[in-house]
N, C-alpha and C positions, 0 to 999 in steps of 0.2 A: 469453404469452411462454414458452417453452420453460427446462426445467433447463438445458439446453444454454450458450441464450442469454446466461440469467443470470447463469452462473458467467466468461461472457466478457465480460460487463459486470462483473461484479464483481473480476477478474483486471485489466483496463483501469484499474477507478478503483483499483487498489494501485499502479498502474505510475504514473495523474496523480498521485498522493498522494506517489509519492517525487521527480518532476521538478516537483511544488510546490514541495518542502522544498528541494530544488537552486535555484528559481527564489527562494524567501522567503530564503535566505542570501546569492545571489550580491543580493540586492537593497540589503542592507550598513545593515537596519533600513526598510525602506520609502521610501528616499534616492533609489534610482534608479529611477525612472521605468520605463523599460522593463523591468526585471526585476518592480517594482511590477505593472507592468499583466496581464504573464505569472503573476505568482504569482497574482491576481485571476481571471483565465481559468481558469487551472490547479484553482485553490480552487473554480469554478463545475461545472468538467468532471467533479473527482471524486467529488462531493455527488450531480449530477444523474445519472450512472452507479453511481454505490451505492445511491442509492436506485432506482432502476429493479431493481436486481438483489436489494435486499431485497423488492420485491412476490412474488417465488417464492421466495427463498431463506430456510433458516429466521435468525430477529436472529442469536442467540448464535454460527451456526457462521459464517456471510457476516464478520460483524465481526471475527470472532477469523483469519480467514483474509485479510482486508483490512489489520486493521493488523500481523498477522508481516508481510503482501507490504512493505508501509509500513516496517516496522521493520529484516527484512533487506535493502531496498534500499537505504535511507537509511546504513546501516551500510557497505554497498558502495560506496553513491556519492560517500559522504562519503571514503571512503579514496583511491578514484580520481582523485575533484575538487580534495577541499580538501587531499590529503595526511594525512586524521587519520591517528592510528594502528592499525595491524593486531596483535594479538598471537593468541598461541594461544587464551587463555582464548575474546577477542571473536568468533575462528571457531567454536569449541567453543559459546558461548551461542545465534550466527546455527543454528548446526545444528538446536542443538534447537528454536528457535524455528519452521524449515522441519519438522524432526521432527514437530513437534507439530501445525501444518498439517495435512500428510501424513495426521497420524492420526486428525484431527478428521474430514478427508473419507472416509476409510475404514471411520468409524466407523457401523456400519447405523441408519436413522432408523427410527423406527416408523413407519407409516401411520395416520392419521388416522380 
């Protein structure tokens, strides 16, 4: 598999990982059945696309760049979805959390 590849497997499972957490909350504790069964897919989709993407990619940066994708989406979709709330601070934290993404992947690897 390709670096390519990988980092688009591993982009994919940050994106199931936050319409997981949309599907495990609309599911209102594991009550409704259809949101049940989706968050289950969803939980299945993100594991077996993260782990394909950590066979190339190194642990420490895939993870760290899978749950910011997890944490600023869930942050956004919760505002969008559920109504939480937005303040300055909570955009200021999402920032740096993409910030810090950003500069994980820009940071040069050694070669092996």
């Amino acid at each position: 598999m390709s670096q390519v590849t990988a980092w688009v497997l591993l982009i994919l499972s940050g994106v199931l990982d936050v319409f997981w957490a949309i599907a495990t909350k609309k599911s209102l504790g594991m009550t409704q059945l259809g949101w049940t069964c989706l968050s289950v897919i969803l939980l299945a989709g993100f594991v077996i696309t993260l782990g394909k993407a950590l066979n190339v990619l190194p642990l420490g940066l895939a993870y760290a760049v899978w749950t910011g994708i997890g944490a600023a989406g869930s942050v956004i979709f919760g505002a969008l979805i559920f109504g939480e709330p937005v303040s300055a601070q909570r955009i200021l934290y999402v920032t740096i959390i993409l910030a810090a993404i950003v500069g994980l992947h820009l940071d040069p690897q050694p070669t092996p």
